[in-house]
N, CA, C and O of each residue as an XYZ file, in Angstrom:
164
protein
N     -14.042     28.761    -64.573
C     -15.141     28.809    -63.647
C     -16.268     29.624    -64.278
O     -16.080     30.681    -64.880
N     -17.097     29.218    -64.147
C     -18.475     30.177    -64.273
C     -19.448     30.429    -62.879
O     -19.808     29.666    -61.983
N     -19.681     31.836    -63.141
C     -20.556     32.270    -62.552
C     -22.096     32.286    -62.975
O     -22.291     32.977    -63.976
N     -22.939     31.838    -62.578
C     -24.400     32.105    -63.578
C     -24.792     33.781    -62.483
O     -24.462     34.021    -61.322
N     -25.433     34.472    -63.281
C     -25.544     35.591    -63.586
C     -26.854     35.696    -63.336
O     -27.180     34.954    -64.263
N     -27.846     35.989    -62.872
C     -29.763     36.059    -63.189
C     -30.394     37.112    -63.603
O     -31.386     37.720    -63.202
N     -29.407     37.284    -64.785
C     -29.846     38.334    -65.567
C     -29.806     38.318    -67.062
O     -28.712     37.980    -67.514
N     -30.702     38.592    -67.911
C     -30.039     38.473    -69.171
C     -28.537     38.686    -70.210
O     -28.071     38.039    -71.147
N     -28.104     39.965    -69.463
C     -26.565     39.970    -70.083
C     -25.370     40.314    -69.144
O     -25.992     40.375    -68.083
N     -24.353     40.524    -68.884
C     -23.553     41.122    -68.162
C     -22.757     42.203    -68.550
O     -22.178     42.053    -69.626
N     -22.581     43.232    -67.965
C     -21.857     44.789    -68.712
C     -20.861     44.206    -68.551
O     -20.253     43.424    -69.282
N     -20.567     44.777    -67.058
C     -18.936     45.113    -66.693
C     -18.496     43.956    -65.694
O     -19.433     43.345    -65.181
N     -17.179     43.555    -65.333
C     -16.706     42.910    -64.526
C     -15.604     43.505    -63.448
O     -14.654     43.835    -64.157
N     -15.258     43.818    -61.989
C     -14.162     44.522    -61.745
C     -13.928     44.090    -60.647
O     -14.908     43.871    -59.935
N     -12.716     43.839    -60.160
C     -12.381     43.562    -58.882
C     -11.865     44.750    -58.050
O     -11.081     45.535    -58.585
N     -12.452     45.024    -56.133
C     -11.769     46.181    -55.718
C     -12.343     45.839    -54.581
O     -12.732     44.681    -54.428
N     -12.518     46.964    -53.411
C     -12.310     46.444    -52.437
C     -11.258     46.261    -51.510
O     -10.301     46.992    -51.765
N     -11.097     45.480    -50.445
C      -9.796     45.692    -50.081
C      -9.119     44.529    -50.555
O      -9.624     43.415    -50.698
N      -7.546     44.977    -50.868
C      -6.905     43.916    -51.423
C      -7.307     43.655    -52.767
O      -6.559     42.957    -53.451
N      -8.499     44.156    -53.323
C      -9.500     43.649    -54.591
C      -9.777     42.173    -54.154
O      -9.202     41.351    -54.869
N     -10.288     41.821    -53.465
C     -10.699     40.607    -53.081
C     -12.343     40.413    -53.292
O     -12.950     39.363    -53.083
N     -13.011     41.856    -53.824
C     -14.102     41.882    -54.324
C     -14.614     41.910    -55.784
O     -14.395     42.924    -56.446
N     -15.110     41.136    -56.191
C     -15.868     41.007    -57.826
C     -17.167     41.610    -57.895
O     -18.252     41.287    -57.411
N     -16.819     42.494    -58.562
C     -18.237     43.161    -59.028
C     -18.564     42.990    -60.243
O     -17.725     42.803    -61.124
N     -20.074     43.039    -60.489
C     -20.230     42.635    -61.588
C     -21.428     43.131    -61.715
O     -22.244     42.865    -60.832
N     -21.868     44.069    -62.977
C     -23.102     44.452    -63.189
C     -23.681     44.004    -64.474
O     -23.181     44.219    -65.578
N     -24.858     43.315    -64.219
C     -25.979     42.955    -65.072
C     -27.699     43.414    -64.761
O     -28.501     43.455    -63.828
N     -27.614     43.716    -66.263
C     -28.868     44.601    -66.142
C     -29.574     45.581    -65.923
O     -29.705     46.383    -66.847
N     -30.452     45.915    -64.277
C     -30.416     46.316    -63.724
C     -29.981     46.676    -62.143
O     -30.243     47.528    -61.295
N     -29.020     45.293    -62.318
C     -28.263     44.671    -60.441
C     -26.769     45.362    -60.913
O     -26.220     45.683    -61.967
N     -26.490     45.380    -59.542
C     -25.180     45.049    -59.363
C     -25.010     44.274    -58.284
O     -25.462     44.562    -57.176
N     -24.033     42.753    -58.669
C     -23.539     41.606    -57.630
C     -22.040     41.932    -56.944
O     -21.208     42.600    -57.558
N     -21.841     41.506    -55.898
C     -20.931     41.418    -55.196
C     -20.762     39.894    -54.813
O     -21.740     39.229    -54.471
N     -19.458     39.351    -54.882
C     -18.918     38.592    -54.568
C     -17.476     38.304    -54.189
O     -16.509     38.393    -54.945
N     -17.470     37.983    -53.043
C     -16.446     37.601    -51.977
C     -15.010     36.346    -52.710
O     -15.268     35.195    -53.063
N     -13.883     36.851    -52.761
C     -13.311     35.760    -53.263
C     -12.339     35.507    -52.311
O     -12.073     36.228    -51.349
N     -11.592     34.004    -52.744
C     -10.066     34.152    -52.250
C      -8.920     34.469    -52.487
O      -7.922     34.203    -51.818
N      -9.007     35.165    -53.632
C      -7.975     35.484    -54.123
C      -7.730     37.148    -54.969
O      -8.676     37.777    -55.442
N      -6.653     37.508    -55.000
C      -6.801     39.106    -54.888
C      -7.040     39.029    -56.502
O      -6.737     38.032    -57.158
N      -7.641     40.245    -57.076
C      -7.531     40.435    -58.485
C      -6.509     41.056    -59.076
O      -5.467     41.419    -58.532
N      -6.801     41.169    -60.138
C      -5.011     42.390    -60.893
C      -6.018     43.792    -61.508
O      -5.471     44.760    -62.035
């Protein structure tokens, strides 16, 4: 799967949250949040 990103590069990637059912992901100067279905490790 890909995610497109609207940023030029991406640092870090991490799942947490509850369950880790959250993806974080910082590029640039953002940080994204995204909602999944499935827990991370």
């Amino acid at each position: 799967m890909h995610l497109p990103v609207p940023r030029g590069w991406t640092a870090n990637v991490t799942f947490a949250g509850p369950e880790r059912r959250h993806l974080f992901i910082t590029a640039g100067d953002s940080v994204f949040v995204i909602k999944t279905k499935m827990q991370g490790r």
